[in-house]
C-alpha positions in Angstrom: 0.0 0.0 0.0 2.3 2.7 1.1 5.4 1.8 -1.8 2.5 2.3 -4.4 2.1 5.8 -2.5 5.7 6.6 -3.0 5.2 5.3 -6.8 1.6 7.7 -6.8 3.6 10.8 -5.6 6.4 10.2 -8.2 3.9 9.7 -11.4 1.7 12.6 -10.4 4.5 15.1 -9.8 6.6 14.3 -13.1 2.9 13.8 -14.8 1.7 17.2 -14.0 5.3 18.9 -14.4 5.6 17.2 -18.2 2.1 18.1 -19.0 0.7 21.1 -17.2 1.4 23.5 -20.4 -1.1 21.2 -22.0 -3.8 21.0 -19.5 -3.7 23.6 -17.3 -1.5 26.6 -18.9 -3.5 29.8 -19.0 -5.4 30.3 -21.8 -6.0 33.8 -23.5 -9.5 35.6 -21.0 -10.5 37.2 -24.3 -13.6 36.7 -27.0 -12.6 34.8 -29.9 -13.1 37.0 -32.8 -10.6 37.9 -35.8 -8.4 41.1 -35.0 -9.0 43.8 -37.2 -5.4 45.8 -36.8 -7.3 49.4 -36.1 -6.6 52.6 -34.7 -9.2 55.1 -33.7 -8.7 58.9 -33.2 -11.0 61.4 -32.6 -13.8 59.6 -34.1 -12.2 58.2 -37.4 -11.4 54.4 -37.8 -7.5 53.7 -39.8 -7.0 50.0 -41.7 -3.5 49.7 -40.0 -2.1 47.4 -42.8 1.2 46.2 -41.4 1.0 43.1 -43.2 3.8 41.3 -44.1 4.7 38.4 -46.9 6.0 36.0 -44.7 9.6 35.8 -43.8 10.9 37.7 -47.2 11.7 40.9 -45.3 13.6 43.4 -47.5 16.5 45.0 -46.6 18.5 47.9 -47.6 21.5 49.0 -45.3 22.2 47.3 -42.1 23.0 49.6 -39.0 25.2 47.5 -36.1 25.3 48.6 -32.5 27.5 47.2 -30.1 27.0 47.8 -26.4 28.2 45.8 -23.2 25.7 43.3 -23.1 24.1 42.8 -26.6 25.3 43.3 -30.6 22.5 44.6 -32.5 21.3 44.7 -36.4 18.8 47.9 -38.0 17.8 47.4 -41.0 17.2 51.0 -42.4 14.1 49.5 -44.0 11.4 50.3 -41.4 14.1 50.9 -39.1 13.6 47.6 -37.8 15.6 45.1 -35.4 16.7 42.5 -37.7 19.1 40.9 -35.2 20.0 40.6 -31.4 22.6 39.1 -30.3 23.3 38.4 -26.3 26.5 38.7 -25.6 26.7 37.5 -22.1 24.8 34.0 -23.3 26.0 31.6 -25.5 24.4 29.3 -28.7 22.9 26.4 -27.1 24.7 24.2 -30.2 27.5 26.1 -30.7 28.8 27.7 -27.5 31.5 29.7 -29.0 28.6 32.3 -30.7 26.8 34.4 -28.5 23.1 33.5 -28.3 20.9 35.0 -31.2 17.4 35.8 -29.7 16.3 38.0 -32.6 17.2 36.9 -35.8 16.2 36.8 -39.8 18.3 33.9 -41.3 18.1 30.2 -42.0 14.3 29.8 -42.2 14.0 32.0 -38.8 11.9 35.3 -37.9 11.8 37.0 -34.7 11.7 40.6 -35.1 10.9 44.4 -33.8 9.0 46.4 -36.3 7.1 50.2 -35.8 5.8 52.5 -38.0 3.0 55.2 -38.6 -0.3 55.2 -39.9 -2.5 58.3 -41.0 -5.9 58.4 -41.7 -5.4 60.5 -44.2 -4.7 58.6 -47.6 -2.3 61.3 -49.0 -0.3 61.5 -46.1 2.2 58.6 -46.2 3.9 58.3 -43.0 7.1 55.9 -42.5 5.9 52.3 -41.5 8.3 49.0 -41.4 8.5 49.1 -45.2 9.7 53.0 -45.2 13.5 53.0 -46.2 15.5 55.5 -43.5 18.2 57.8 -43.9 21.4 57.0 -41.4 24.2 59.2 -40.3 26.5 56.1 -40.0 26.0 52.5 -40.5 28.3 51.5 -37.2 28.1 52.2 -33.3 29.9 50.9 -30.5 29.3 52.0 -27.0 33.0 53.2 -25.4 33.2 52.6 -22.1 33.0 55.9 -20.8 29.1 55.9 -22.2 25.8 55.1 -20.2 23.9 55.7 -23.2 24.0 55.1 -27.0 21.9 56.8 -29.2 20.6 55.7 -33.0 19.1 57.9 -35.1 17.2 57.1 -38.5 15.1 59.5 -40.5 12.8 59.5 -42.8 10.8 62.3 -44.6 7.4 62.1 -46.1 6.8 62.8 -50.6 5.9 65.9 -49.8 8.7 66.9 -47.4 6.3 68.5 -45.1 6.9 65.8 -42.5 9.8 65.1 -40.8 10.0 61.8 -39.2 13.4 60.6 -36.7 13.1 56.9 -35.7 16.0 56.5 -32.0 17.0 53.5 -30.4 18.8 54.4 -26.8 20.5 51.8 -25.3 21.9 52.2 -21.4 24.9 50.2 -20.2 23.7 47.1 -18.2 20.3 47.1 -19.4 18.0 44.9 -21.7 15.6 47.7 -22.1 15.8 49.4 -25.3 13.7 53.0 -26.0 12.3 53.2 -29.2 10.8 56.4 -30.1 9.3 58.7 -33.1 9.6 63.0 -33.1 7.2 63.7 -35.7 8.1 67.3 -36.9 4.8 68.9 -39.0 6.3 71.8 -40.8 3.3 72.2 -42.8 0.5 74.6 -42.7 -2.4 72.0 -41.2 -2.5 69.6 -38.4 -2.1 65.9 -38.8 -5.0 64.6 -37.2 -6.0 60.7 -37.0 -2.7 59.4 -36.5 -1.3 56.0 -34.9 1.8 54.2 -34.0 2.1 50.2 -33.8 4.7 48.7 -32.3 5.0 44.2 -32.6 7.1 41.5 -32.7 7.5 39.1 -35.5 8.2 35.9 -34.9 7.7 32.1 -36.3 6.8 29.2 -34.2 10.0 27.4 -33.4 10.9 26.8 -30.0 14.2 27.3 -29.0 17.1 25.2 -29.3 17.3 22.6 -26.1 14.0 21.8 -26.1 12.8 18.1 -26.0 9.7 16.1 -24.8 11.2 16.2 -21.3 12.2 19.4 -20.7 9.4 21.7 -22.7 8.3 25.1 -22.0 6.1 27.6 -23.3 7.1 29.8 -26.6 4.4 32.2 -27.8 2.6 35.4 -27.5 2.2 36.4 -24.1 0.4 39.9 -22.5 -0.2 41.3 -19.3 -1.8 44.5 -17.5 -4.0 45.1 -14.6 -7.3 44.1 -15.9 -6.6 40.5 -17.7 -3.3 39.6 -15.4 -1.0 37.4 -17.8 -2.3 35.5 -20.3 -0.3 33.2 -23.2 -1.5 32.9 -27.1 -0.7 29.6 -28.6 0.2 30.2 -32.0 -2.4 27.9 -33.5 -5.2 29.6 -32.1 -3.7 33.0 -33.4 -3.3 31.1 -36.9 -7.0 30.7 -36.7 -7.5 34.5 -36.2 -9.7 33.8 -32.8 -7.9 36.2 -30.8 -8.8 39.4 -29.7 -8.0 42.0 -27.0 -10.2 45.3 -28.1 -10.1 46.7 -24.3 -8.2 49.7 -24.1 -5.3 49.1 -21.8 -3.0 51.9 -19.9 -0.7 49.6 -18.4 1.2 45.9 -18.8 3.1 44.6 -21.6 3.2 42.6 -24.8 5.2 40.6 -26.8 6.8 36.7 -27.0 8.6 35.0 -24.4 10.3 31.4 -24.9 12.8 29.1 -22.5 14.8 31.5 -20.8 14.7 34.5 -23.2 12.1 37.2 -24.3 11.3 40.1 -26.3 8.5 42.2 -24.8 6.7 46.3 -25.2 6.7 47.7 -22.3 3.5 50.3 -21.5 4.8 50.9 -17.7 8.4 50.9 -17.6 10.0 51.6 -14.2 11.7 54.8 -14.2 9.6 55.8 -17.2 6.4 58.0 -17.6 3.4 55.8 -18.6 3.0 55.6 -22.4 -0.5 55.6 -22.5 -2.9 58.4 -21.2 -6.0 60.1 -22.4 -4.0 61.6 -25.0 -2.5 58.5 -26.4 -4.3 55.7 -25.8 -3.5 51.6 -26.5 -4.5 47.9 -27.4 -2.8 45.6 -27.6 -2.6 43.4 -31.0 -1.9 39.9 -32.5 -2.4 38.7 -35.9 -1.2 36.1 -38.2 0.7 37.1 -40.7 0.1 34.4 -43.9 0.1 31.3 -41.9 3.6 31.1 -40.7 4.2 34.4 -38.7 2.8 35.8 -35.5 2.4 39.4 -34.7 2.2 40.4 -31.1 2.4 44.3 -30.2 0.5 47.2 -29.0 -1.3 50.3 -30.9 -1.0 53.6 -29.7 -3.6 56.3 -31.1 -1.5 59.8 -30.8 -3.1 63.4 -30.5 -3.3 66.2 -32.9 0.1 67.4 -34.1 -0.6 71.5 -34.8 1.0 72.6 -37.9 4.9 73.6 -37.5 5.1 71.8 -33.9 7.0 68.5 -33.1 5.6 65.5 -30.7 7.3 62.8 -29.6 6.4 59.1 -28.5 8.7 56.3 -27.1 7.7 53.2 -26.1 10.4 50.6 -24.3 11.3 47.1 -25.2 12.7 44.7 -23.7 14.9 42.0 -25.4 16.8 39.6 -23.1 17.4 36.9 -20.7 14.3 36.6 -18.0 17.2 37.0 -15.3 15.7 38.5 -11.7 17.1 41.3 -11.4 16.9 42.5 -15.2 12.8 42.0 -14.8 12.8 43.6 -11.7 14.4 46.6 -12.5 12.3 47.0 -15.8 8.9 46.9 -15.4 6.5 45.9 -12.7 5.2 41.9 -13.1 7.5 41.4 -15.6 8.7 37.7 -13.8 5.3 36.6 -15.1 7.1 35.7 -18.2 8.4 32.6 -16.4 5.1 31.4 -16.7 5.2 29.4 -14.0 1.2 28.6 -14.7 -1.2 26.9 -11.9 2.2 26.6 -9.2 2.8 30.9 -9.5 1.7 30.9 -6.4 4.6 28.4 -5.3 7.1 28.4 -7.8 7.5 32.8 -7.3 8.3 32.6 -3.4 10.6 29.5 -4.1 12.1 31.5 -6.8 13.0 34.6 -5.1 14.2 32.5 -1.8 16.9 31.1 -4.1 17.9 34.3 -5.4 18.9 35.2 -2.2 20.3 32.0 -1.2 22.5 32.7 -4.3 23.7 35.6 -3.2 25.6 34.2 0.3 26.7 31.3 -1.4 27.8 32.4 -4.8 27.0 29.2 -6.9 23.9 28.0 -8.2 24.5 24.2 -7.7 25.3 25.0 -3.7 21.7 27.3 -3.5 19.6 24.4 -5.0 20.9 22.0 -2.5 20.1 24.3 0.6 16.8 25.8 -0.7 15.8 21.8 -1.2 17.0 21.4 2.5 15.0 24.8 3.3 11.9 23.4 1.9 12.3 19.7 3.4 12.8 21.7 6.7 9.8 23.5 6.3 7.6 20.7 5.0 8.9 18.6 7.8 6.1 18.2 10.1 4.0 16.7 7.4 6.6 14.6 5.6 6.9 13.3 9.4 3.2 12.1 9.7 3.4 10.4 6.4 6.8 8.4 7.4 5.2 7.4 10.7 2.1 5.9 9.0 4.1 4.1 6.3 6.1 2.9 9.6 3.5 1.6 11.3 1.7 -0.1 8.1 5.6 -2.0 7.9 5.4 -3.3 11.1 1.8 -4.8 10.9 3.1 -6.7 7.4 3.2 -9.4 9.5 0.4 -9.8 10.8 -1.2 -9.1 7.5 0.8 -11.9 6.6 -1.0 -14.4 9.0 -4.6 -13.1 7.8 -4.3 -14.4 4.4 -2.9 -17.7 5.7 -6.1 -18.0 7.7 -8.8 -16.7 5.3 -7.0 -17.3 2.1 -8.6 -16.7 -1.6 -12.0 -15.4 0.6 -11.3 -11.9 -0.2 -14.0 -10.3 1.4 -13.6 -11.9 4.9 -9.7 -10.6 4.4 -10.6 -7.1 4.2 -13.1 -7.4 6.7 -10.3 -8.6 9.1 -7.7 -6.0 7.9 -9.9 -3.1 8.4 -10.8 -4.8 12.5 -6.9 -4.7 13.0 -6.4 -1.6 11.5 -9.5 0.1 14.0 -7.7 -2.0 16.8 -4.4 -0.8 16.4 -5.4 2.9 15.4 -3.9 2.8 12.0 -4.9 4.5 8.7 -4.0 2.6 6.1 -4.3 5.9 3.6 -2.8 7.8 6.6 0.5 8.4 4.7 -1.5 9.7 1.3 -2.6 13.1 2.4 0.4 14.4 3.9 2.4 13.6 0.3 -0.5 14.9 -2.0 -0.3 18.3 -0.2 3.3 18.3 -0.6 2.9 17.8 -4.6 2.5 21.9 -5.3 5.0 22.9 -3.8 7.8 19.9 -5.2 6.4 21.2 -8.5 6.5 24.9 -8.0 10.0 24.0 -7.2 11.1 22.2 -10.4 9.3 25.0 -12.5 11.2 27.9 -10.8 14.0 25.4 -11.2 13.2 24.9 -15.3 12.9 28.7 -15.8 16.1 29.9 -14.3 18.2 31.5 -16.7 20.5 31.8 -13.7 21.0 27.7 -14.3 22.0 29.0 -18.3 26.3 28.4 -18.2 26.3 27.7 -14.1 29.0 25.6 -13.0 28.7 23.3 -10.4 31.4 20.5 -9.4 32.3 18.8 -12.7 28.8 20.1 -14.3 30.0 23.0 -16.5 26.3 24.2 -17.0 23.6 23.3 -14.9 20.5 24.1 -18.1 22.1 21.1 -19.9 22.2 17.5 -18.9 25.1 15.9 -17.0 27.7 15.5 -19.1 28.9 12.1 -17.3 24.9 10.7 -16.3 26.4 11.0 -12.9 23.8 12.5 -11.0 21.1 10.7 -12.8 22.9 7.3 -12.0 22.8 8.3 -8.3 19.1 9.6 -8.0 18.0 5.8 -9.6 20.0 4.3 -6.7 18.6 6.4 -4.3 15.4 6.0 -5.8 15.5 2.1 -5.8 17.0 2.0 -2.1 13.7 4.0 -1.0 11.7 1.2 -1.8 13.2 -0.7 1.0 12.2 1.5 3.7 8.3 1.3 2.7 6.3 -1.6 3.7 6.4 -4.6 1.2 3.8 -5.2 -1.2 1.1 -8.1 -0.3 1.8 -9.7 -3.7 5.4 -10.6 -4.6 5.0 -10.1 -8.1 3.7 -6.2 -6.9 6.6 -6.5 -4.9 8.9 -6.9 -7.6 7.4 -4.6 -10.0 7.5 -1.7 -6.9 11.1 -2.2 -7.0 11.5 -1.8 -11.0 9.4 1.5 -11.2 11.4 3.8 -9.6 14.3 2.6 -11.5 12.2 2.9 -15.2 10.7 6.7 -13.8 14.6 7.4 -12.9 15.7 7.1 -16.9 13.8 10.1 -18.0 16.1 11.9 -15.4 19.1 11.3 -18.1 17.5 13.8 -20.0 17.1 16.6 -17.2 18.7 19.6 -17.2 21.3 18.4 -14.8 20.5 21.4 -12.0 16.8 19.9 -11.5 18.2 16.2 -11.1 20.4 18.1 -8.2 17.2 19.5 -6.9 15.6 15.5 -7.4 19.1 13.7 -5.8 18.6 16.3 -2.9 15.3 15.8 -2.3 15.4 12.0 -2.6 18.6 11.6 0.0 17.1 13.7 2.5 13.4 12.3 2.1 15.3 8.7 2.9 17.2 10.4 5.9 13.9 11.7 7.1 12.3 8.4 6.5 15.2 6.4 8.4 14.7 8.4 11.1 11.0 8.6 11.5 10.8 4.8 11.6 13.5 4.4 14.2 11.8 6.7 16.8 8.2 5.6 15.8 6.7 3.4 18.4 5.9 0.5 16.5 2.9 -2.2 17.2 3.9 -5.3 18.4 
């Protein structure tokens, strides 16, 4: 009874960690209709056609930044961001390249596009398919710079407007400010004018992904009203997606394993971008089948004649490390997307953060948050040993009732359940305490699984704890543990059960070979203090006799 409990906790928690993204992720809280990509302004309604033709984006001249964290590609077509490259991560195949997160090679699209849209049909402004004008077609931040600043520009037929496209880029910062001066130097004001700002991006996951280790990659929003909410990309393929609300806060974008490139409406340190002057919605379309769009539209105020106004709106493009969330907008952790366990999986997270910060190593803070959490969890971990304990020590008196009622099953039972009221033992005793232990042992491996932190950590001869030990070391130890477990549990009544209780473990361990070695350090952990626990509960448990 009680090994099949230990065999019950294991299937469930790796059953619900491999599958939750399937059955339980969040889905998007909006009405499916098709997206119509509009902006309204004082009154008027604008066809915002920012359709593309797949992944055949033109170029013209290519712009490169280089700044301490991240190498960067413009395109002077659209002024868009061709190509991101994070400096401080490395190729998941290839670890001698820096990590690509935004890229437009090789069959791949992911990425940043803007542009301008008028209501008036004779006023052109510069969208993504708008060829700019740059000074210079290379930047490098020197050390002595905070900022870096990128200038396009782009002028409408007419020459009346005056249109300047800047990236800023601050030293040890993801967040990148995009932003638009729109100079009218003509006699009338532009009225009915909107800005878009998206992502592109196709539907391949990132590299390192496999059937056991599989996260979420996707559209993904957030503000105040509809908390955070992910897009699969088929259901955006079927145009069923729809956010009309107006928002005035959150974000936007696509996240993946580790990485993601997001809007920002609320930056920290930044005025809001939308008021009652400009006001936002977010958007996502499919663009011919085998693109997703995922942005925000911003409908801008009247521009008088010969007066400038300017708009920025923030993106983020990097690693969803801690600290480089925190620092640029609020809730921007939800990326994780932790799903049904946030509730878990967030305090976990931040506890290891600052066990990291005492011991300086990753590996070392997995091991004591596990301890932390065994600690914690003790008291019911306790009451589940001593019932499995006491169910041991009765096996043989169990025995002796089916040698005197043999095949009569129903006379067996009967018997069981007199000894168990006589000797004041639950036989499901044991259950309870290890199902309510289940959330918080899978909050743990999700806050685990999303740790960019784990991304190139070292950790005794593991070189990086987001990959799979090199050597099957760890794995090799957890199915020993795992198979030594079974001994401390009371046997099964049939020894063909019995046998098949002992192979289990052992055939649940191999899918452990495939683990991103820092979560089979969180499972080794767990496992060789759960058995320390157990040892010692059944020593000092007063046992029937």
């Amino acid at each position: 009874m009680d090994t099949r409990r230990l065999i019950l906790f294991i299937a469930l928690s790796l059953g619900l960690m491999l599958l939750w993204d399937k059955y339980f992720a969040p889905q998007p809280a909006t009405t499916p209709q098709t997206i119509e990509a509009t902006a309204s302004t004082t009154g008027s309604t604008v066809t915002n056609n920012i359709t593309d033709s797949g992944s055949a984006l033109t170029n013209d001249k290519t712009v490169e930044i280089t700044t301490d964290l991240m190498k960067v590609q413009l395109s002077t077509v659209g002024g868009d961001v061709r190509d991101i490259q994070l400096l401080k991560y490395t190729d998941y195949n290839d670890t001698s390249k820096p990590y690509n997160l935004m890229l437009n090679q090789n069959g791949r699209v992911f990425v940043a596009q803007t542009g301008l849209v008028s209501a008036d049909a004779n006023l052109q402004l510069p969208s993504h398919k708008t060829v700019f004008r740059a000074d210079q077609t290379n930047f490098v931040m020197s050390p002595d710079q905070n900022t870096l600043k990128v200038n396009l520009t782009a002028t409408t037929e007419s020459g009346g407007v005056v249109v300047v496209k800047t990236f800023t880029f601050t030293r040890g910062s993801y967040v990148v400010d995009v932003s638009y001066q729109i100079m009218n130097n003509t006699d009338k004001p532009l009225n009915g004018l909107s800005a878009y700002w998206r992502f592109l991006r196709d539907e391949k996951a990132p590299d390192g992904e496999t059937k056991f280790v599989h996260t979420f990659t996707g559209p993904v929003y957030y503000n105040d009203n509809a908390k955070f909410n992910t897009i699969k990309f088929e259901a955006l393929a079927k145009n069923d997606v729809e956010y009309p609300e107006k928002t005035t806060n959150g974000w936007v974008g696509f996240t993946e394993h580790y990485f993601t490139g997001l809007w920002l409406l609320n930056p920290n340190n930044h005025n809001p971008i939308c008021s009652n002057n400009v006001q936002c919605r977010f958007n996502f379309k499919n663009e011919n089948g085998n693109l997703a769009s995922a942005g925000v539209l911003t409908d801008l105020p009247v521009i008088n004649a010969h007066s400038n106004y300017s708009i920025d709106v923030p993106m983020y493009v990097g690693p969803q490390e801690y600290y480089s969330l925190l620092n640029a907008a609020p809730e921007l952790e939800r990326t994780k997307d932790y799903g049904w366990v946030y509730i878990f999986a967030t305090p976990l997270f931040w506890l290891l953060v600052h066990i990291h910060k005492f011991v300086n190593n990753w590996g070392w803070a997995i091991v004591l948050l596990t301890l932390s959490v065994k600690i914690v969890l003790y008291p019911l971990t306790r009451a589940s040993y001593k019932s499995m304990a006491r169910m041991k020590a009765l096996a043989p008196k169990i025995e002796k009732l089916k040698e005197r009622y043999g095949d009569d099953k129903a006379k067996l039972q009967q018997a069981m359940m007199a000894m168990y009221r006589e000797e004041k033992v639950n036989p499901v005793g044991g259950c309870l305490p290890m199902l309510l232990q289940i959330p918080v042992f899978i909050g743990l491996y999700w806050a685990l699984l999303g740790s960019v932190e784990l991304r190139q950590a070292s950790f005794l001869w593991i070189n990086d704890l987001s990959r799979p030990d090199p050597y099957y070391i760890l794995p090799l130890i957890l199915a020993a543990t795992m198979f030594l477990q079974t001994f401390l549990n009371p046997p099964a009544a049939d020894p063909v059960q019995q046998k098949m209780m002992r192979i289990m473990p052992l055939a649940f361990s191999v899918m452990f070979f495939f683990f991103p070695a820092g979560l089979v350090v969180y499972w080794l952990v767990n496992n060789v203090l759960s058995m320390s626990q157990q040892w010692y509960v059944n020593r000092h448990t007063k046992l029937i006799k």
